[in-house]
N, CA and C atoms as an extended XYZ file, in Angstrom:
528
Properties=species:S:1:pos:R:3:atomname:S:1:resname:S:1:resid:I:1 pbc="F F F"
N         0.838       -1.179        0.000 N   UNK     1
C         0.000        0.000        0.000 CA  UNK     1
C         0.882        1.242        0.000 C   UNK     1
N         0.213        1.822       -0.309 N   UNK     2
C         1.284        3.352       -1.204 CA  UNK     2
C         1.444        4.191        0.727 C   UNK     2
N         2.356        4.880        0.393 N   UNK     3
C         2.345        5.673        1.846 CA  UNK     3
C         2.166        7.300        1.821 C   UNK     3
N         1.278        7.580        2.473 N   UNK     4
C         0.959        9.077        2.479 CA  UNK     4
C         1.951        9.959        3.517 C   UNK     4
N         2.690       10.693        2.820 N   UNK     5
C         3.322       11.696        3.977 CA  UNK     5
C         3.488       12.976        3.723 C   UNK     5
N         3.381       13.671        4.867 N   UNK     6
C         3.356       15.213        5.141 CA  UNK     6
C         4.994       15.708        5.146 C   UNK     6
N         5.405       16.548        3.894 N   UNK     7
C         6.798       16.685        3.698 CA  UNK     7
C         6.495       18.562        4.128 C   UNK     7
N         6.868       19.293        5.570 N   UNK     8
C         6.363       20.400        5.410 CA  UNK     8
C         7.654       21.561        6.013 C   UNK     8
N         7.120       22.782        6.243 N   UNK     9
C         8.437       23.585        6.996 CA  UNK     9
C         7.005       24.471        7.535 C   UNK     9
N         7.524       24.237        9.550 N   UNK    10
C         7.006       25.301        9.909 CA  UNK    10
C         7.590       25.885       11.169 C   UNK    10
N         7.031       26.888       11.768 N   UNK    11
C         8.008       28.092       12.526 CA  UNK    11
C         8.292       27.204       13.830 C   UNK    11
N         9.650       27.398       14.356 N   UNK    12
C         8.996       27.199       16.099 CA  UNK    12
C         8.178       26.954       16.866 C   UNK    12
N         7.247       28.193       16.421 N   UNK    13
C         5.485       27.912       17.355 CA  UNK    13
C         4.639       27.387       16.490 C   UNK    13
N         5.414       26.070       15.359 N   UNK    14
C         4.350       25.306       15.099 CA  UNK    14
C         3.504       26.022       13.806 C   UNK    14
N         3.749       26.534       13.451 N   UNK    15
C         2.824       27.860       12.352 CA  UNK    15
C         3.052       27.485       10.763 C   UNK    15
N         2.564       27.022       10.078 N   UNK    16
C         2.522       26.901        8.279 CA  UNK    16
C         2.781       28.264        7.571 C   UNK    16
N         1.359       29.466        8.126 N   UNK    17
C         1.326       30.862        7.467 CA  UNK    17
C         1.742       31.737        8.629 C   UNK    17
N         1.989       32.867        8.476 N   UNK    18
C         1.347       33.822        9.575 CA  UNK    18
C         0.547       34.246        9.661 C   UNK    18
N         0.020       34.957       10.342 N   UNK    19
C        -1.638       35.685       10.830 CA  UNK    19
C        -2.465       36.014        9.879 C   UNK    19
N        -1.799       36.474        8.435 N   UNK    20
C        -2.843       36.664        7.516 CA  UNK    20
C        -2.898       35.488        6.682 C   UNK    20
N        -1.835       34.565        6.483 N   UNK    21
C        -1.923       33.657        5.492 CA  UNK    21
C        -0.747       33.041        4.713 C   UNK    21
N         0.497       34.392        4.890 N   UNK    22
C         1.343       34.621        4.181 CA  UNK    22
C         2.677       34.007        4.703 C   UNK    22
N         3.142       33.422        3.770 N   UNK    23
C         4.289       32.215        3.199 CA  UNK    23
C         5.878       33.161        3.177 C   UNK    23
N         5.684       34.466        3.155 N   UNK    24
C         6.912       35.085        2.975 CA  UNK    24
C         7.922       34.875        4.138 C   UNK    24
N         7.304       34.676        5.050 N   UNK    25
C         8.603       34.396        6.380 CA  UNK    25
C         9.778       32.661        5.903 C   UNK    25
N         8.791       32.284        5.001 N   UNK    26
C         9.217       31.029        4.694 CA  UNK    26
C        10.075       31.259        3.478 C   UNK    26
N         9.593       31.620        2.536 N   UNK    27
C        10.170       31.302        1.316 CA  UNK    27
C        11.148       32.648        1.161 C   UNK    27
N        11.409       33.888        1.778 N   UNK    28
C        12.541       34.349        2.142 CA  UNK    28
C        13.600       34.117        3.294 C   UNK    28
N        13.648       32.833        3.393 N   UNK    29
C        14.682       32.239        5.068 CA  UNK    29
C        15.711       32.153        4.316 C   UNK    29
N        16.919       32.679        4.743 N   UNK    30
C        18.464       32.895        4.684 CA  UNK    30
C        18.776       30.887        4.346 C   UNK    30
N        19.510       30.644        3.262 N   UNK    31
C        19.655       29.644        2.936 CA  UNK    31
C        21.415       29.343        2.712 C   UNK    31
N        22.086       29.716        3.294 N   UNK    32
C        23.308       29.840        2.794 CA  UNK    32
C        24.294       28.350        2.458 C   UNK    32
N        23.720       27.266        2.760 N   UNK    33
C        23.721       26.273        2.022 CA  UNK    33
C        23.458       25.524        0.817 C   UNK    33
N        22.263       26.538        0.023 N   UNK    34
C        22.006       26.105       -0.881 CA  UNK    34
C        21.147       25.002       -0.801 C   UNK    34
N        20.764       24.410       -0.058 N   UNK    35
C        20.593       23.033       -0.027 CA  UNK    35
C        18.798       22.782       -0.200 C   UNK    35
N        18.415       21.418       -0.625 N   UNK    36
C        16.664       21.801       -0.913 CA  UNK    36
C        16.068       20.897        0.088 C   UNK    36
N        17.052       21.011        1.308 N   UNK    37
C        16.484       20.386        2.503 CA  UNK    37
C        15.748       18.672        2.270 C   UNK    37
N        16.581       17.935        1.208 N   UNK    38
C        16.089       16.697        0.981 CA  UNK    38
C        14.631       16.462       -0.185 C   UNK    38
N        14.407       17.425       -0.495 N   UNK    39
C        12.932       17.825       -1.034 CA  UNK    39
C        13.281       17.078       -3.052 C   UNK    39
N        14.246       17.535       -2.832 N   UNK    40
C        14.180       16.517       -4.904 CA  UNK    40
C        14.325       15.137       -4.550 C   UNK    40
N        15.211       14.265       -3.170 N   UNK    41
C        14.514       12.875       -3.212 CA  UNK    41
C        13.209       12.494       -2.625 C   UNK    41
N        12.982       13.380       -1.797 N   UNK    42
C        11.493       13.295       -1.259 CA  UNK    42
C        10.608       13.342       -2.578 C   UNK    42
N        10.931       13.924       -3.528 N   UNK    43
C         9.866       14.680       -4.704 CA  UNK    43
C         9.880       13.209       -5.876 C   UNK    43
N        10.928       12.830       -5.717 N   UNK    44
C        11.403       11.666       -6.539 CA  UNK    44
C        10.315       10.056       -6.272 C   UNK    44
N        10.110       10.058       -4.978 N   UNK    45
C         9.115        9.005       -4.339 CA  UNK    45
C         8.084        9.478       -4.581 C   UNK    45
N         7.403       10.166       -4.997 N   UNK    46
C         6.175       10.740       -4.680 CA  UNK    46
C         5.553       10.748       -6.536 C   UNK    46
N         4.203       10.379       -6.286 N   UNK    47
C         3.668       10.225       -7.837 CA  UNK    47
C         2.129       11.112       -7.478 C   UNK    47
N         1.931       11.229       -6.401 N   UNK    48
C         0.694       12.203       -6.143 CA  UNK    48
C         0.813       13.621       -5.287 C   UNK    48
N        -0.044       14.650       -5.322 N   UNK    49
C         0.027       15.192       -4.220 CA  UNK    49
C        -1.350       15.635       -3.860 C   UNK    49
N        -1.492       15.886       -2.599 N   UNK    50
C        -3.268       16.474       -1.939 CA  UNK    50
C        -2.811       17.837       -1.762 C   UNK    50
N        -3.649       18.845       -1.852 N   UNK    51
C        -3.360       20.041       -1.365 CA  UNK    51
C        -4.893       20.718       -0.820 C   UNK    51
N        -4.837       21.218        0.066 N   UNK    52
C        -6.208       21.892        0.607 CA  UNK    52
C        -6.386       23.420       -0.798 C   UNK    52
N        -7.439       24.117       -0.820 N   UNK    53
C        -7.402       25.236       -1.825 CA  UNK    53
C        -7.031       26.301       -1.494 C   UNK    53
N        -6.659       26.893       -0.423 N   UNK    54
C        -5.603       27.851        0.292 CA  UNK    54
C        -4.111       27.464       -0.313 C   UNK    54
N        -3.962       26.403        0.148 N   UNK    55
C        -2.924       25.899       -0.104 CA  UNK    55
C        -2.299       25.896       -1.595 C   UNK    55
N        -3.245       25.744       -2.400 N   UNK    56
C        -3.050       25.489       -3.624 CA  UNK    56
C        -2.845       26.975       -4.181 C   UNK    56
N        -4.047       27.796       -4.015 N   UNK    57
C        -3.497       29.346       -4.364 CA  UNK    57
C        -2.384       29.592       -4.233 C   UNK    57
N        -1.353       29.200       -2.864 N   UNK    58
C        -0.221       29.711       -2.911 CA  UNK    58
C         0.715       29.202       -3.343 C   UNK    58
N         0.876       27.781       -4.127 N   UNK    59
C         1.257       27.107       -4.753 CA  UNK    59
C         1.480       27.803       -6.390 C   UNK    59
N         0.568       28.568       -6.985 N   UNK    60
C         0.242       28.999       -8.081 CA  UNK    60
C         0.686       30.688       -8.229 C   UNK    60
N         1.047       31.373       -6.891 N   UNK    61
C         1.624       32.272       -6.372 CA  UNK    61
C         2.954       32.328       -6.515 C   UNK    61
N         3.553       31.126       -5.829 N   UNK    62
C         4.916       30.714       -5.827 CA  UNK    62
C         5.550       30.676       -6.805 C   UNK    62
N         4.898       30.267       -8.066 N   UNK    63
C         6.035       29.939       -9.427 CA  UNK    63
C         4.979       30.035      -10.474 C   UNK    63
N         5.858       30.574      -12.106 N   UNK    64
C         5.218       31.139      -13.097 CA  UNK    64
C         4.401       29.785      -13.324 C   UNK    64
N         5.074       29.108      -13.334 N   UNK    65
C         4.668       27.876      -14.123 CA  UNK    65
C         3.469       26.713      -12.908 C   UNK    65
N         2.484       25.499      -13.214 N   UNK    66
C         2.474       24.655      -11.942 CA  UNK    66
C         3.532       23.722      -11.738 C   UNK    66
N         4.275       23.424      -10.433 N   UNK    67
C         5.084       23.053      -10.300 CA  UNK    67
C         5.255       21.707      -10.334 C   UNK    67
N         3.664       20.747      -10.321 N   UNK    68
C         3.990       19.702      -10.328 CA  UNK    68
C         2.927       18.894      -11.296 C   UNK    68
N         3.709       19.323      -12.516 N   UNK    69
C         2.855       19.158      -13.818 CA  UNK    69
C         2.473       17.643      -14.267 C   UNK    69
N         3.813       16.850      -14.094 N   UNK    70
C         4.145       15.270      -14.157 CA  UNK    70
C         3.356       14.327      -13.135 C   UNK    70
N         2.945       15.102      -12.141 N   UNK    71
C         1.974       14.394      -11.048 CA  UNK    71
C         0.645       14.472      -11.003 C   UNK    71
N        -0.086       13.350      -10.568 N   UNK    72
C        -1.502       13.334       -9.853 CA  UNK    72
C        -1.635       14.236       -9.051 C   UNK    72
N        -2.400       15.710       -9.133 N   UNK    73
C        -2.679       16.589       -8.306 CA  UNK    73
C        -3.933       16.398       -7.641 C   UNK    73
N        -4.590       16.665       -6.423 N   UNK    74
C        -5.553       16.492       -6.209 CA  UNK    74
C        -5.990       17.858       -5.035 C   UNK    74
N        -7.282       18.655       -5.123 N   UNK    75
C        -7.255       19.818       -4.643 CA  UNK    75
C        -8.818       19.673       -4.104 C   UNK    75
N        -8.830       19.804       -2.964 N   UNK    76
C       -10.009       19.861       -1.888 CA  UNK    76
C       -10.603       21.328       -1.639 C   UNK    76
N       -11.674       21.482       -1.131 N   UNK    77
C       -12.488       22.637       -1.337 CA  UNK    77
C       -13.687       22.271       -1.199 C   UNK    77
N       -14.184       23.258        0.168 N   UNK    78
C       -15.423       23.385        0.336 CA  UNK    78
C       -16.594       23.937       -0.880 C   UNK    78
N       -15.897       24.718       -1.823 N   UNK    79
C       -16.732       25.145       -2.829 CA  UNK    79
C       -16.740       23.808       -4.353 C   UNK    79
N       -17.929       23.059       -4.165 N   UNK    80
C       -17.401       22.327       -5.613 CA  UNK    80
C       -17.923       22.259       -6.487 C   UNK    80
N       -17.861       24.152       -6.839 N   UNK    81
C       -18.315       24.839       -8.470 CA  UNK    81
C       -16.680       24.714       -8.784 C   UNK    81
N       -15.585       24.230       -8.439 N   UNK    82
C       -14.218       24.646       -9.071 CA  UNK    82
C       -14.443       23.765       -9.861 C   UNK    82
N       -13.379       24.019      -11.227 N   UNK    83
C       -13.456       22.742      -12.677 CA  UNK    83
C       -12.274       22.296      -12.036 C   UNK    83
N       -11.990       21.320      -13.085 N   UNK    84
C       -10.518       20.375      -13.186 CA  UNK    84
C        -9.965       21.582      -13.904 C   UNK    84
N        -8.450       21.786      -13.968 N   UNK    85
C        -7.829       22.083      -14.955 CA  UNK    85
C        -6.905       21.311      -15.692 C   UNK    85
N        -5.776       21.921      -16.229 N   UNK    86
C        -4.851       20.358      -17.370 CA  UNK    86
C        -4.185       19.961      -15.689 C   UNK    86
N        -3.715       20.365      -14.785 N   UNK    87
C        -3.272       19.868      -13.762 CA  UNK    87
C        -3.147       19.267      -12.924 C   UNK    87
N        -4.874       19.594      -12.510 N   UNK    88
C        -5.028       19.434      -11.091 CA  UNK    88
C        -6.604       18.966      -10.985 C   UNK    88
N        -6.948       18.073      -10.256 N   UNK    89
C        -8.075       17.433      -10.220 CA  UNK    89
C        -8.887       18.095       -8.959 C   UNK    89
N       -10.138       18.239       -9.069 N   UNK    90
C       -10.813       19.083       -7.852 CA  UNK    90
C       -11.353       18.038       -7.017 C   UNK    90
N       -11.458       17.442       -5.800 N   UNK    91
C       -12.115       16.750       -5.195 CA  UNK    91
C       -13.312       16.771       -4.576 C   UNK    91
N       -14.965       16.122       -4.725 N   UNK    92
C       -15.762       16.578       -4.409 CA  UNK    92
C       -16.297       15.504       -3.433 C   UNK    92
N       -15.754       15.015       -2.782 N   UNK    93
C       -15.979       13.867       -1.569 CA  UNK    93
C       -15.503       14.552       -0.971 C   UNK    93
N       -15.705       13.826        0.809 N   UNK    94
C       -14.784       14.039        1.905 CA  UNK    94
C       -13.250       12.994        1.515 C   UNK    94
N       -12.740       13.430        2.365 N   UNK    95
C       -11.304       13.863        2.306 CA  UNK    95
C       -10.710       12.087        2.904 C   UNK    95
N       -11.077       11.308        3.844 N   UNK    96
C       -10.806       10.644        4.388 CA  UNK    96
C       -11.384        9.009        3.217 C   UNK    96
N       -12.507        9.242        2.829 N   UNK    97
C       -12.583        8.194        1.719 CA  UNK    97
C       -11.828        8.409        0.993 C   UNK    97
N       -11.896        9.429        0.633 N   UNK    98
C       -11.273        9.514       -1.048 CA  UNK    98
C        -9.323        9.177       -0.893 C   UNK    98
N        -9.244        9.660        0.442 N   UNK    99
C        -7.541        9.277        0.547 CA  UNK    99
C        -7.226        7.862        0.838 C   UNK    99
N        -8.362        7.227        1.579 N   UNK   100
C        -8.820        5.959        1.582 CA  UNK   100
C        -8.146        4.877        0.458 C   UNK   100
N        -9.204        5.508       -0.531 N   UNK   101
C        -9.246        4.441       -1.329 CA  UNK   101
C        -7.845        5.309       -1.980 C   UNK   101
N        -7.373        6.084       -2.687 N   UNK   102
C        -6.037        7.045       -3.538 CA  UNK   102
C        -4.785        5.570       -3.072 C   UNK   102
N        -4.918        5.323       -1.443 N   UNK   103
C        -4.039        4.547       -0.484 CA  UNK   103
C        -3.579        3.408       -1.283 C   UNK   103
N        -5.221        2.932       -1.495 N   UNK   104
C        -4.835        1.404       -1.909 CA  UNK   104
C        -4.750        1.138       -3.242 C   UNK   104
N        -4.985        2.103       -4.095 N   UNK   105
C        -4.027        2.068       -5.579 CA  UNK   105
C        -2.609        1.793       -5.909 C   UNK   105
N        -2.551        1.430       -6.784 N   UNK   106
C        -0.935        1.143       -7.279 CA  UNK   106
C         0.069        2.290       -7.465 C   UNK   106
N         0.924        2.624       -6.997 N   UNK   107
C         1.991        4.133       -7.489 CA  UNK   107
C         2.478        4.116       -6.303 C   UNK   107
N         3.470        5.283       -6.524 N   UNK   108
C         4.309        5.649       -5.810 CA  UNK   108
C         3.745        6.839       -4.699 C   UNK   108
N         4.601        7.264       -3.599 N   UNK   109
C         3.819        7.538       -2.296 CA  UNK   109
C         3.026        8.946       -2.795 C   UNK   109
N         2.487        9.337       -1.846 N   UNK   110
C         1.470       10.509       -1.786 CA  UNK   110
C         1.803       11.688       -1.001 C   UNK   110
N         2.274       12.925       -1.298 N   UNK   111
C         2.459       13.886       -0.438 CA  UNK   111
C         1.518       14.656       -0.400 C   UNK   111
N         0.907       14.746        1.104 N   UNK   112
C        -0.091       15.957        1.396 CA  UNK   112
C         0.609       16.839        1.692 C   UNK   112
N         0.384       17.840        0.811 N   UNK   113
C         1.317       19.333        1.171 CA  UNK   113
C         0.463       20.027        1.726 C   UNK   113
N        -0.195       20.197        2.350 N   UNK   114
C        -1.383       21.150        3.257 CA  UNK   114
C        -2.524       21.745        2.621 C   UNK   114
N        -3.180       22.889        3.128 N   UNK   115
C        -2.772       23.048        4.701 CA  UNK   115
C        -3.124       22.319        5.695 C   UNK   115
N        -3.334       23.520        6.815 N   UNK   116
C        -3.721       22.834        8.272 CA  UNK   116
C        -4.879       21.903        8.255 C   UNK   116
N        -6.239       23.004        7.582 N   UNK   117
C        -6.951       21.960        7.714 CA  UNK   117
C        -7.360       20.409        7.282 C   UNK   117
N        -6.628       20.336        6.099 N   UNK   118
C        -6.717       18.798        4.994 CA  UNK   118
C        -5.878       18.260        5.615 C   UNK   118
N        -4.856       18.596        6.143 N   UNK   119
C        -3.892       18.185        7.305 CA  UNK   119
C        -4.666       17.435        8.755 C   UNK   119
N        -5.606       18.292        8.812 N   UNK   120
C        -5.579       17.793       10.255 CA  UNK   120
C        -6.911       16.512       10.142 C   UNK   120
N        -7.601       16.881        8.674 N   UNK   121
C        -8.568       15.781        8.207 CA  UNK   121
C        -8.455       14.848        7.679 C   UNK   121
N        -7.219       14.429        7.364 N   UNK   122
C        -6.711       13.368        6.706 CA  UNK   122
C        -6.066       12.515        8.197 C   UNK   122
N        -5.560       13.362        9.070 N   UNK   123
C        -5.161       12.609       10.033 CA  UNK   123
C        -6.009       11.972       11.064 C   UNK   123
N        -6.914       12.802       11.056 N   UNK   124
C        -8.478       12.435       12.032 CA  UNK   124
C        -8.131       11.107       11.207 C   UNK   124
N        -8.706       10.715       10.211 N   UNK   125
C        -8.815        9.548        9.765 CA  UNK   125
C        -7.565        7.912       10.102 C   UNK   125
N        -6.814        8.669       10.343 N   UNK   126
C        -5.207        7.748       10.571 CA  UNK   126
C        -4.408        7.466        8.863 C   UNK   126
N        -4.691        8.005        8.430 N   UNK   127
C        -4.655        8.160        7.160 CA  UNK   127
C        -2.554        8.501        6.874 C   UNK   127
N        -1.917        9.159        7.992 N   UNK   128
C        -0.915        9.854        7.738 CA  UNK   128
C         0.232        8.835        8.202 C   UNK   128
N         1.046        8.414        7.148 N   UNK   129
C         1.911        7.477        7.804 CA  UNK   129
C         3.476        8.081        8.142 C   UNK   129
N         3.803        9.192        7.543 N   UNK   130
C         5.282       10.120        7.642 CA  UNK   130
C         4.924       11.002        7.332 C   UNK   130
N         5.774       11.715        8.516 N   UNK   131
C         6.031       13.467        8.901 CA  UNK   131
C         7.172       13.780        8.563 C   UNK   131
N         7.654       14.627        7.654 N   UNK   132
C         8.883       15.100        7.780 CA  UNK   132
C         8.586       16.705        8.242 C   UNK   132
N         9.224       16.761        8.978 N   UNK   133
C         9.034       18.492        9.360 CA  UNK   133
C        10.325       19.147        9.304 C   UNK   133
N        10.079       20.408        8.939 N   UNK   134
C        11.528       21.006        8.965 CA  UNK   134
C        10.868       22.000        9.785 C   UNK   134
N        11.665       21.957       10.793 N   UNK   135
C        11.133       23.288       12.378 CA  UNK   135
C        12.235       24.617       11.286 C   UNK   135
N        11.544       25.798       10.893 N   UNK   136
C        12.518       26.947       10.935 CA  UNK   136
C        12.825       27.579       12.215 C   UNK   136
N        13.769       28.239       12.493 N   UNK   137
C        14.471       29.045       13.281 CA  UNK   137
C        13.615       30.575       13.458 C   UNK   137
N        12.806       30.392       13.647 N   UNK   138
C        11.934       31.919       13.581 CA  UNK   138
C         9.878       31.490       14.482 C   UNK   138
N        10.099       32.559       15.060 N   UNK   139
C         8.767       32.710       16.056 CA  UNK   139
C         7.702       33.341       15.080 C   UNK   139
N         6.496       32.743       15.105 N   UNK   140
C         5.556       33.908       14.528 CA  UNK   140
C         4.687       34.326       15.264 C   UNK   140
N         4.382       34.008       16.727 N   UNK   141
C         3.334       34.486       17.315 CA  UNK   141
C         1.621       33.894       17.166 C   UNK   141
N         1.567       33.779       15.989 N   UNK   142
C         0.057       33.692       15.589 CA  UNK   142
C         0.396       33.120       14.420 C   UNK   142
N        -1.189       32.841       13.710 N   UNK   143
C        -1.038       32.082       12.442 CA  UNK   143
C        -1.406       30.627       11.965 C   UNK   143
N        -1.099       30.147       10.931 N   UNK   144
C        -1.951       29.000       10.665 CA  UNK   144
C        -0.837       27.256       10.969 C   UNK   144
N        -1.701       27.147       11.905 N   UNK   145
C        -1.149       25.788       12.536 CA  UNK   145
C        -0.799       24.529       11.365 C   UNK   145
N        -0.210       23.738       11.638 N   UNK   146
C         0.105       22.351       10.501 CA  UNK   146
C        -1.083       21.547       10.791 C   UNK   146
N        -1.802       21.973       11.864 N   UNK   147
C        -2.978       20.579       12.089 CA  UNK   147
C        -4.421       21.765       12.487 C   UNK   147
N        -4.587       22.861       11.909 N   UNK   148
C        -5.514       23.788       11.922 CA  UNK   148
C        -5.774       23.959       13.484 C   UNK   148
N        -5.384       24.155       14.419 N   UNK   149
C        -5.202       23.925       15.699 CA  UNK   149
C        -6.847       22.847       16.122 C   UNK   149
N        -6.813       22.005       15.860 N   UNK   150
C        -8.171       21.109       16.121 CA  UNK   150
C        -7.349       20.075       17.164 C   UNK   150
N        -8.061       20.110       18.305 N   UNK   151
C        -7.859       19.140       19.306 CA  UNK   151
C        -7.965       17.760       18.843 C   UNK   151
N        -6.590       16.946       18.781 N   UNK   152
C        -6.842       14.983       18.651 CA  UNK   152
C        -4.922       14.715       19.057 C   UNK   152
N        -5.445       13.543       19.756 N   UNK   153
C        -4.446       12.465       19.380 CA  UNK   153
C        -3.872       11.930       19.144 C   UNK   153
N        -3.082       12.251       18.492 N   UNK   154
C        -2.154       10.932       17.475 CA  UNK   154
C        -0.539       10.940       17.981 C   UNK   154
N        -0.083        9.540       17.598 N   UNK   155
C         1.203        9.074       18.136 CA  UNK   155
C         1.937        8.751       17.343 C   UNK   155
N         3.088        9.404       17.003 N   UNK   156
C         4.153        8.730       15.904 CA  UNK   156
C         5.593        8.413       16.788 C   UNK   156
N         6.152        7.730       15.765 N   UNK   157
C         7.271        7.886       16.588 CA  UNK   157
C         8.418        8.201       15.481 C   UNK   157
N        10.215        8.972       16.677 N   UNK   158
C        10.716        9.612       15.966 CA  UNK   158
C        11.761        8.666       15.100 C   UNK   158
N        12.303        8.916       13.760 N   UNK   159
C        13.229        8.210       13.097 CA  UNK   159
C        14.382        8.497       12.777 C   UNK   159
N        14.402       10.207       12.565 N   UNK   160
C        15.556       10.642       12.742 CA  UNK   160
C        15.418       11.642       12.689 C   UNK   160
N        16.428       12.204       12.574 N   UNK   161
C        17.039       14.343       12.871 CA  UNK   161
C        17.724       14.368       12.357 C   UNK   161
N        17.725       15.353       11.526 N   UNK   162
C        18.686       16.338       10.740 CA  UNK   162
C        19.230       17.759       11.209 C   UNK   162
N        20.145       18.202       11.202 N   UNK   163
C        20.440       19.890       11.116 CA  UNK   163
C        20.840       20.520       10.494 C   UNK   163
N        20.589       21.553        9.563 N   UNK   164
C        21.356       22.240        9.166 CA  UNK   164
C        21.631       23.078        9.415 C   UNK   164
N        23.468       23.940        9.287 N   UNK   165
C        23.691       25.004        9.085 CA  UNK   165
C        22.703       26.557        9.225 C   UNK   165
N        21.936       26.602        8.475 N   UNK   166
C        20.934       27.594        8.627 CA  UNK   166
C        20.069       27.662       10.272 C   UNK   166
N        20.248       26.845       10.963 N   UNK   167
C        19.172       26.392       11.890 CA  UNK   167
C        17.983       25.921       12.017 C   UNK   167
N        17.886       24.829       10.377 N   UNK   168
C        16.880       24.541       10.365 CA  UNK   168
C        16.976       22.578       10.475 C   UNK   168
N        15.651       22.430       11.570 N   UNK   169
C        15.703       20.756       12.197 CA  UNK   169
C        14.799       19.878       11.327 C   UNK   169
N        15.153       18.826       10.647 N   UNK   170
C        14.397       17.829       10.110 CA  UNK   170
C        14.308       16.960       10.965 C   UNK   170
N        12.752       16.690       10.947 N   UNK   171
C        12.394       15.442       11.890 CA  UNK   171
C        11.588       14.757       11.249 C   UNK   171
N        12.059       13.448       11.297 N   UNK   172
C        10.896       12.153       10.366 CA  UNK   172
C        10.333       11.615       11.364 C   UNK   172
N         9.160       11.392       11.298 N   UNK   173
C         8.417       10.650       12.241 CA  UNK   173
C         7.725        9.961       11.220 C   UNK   173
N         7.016        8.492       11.915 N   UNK   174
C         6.366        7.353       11.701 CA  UNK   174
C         5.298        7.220       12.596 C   UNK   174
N         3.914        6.688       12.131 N   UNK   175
C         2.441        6.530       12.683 CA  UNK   175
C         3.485        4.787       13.104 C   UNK   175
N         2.801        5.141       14.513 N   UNK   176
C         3.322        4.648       15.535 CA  UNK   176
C         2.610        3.288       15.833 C   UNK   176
């Protein structure tokens, strides 16, 4: 069975966006390594991705082009007047079947790239088998949680740690 994992970067206090939404604390972090934090072999395993529709806007924000043209896209949304485009497939089920069954298809693994909330609904389900987190080096105060701040449960355990240079911590965890 294919494995679903959350490949993500968020602040110290736990935070995806800040208070309004916005990705810039992230995608301007001092990189003086160069390095893509493991993300082209992570990208290499991966033949799908889920994205919540927040999420996806800023995805389409980020770069001229869509970035993950060669893949099964799949995009959740409470509104489901959205079309398909050449890209990206709109999902009009709940979130926990449909990743359900995505699971037990044939291919290579599945990255849910967020947000919080498809994040934290896919996991309600037990649905999430690897975390990679990259903790940045920076506080935001407020802002949008990796698990939409919704009260649950869940137990993984840790596999390893990374550091880099920059001060930023990779942690893999495993559904426990």
């Amino acid at each position: 069975m294919r494995k679903l994992k959350i490949y993500i970067a968020t602040s110290l206090d736990g935070y995806i966006a800040d208070h309004n939404g916005n990705i810039e604390w992230l995608t301007g972090f001092p990189n003086p390594e160069q390095t893509d934090y493991g993300y082209a072999d992570f990208l290499a395993g991966i033949d799908t991705t889920l994205m919540g529709y927040k999420t996806y806007q800023d995805v389409l924000k980020l770069s001229e082009t869509f970035p993950y043209p060669g893949l099964a896209n799949y995009i959740f949304s409470r509104d489901k007047s959205h079309q398909d485009t050449e890209f990206v497939t709109f999902v009009k089920e709940e979130a926990g079947a449909f990743v359900s069954r995505l699971k037990s298809l044939p291919g290579k693994d599945i990255w849910l790239i967020g947000g919080g909330e498809l994040n934290a609904a896919i996991l309600e389900h037990d649905l999430v088998d690897e975390m990679i987190i990259h903790t940045m080096p920076v506080v935001l105060g407020a802002g949008r949680s990796v698990f939409a701040g919704i009260p649950m449960e869940k137990t993984f355990g840790l596999e390893s740690v990374k550091t880099y240079s920059s001060g930023v911590v990779e942690a893999r965890y495993t559904r426990s």
